[in-house]
Phi, psi and omega in degrees: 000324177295327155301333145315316180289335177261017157245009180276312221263328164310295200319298175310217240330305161315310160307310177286312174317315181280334195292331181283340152312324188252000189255356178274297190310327166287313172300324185284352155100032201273358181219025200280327195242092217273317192246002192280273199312340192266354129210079166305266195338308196310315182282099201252100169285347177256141188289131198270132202256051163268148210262000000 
C-alpha cells in the first residue's frame, strides 16, 4: 500500500511540473499567435532560382 502512496505523490508532483511549465510559457507568450504558423507553410515568400 505504501507504494501506491508514493506513486499517487510523484504523479502529483510531476503533474504540477508541466502545470508550471505551461502556465510559464503562456505568461511568456509562447501561444499568443495561433495562426500565422498554420499558415506559413500555405505561402512561398522565396524567390525560386528556375531559369
Amino acid at each position: 500500500m505504501s507504494v501506491i502512496i508514493i506513486l499517487l505523490i510523484v504523479s502529483i508532483l510531476i503533474a504540477g511540473g508541466f502545470l508550471i511549465g505551461f502556465l510559464w510559457g503562456v505568461k511568456d507568450g509562447q501561444f499568443d499567435d495561433a495562426t500565422s504558423p498554420a499558415q506559413r507553410i500555405l505561402f512561398d515568400n522565396e524567390q525560386s532560382n528556375k531559369s
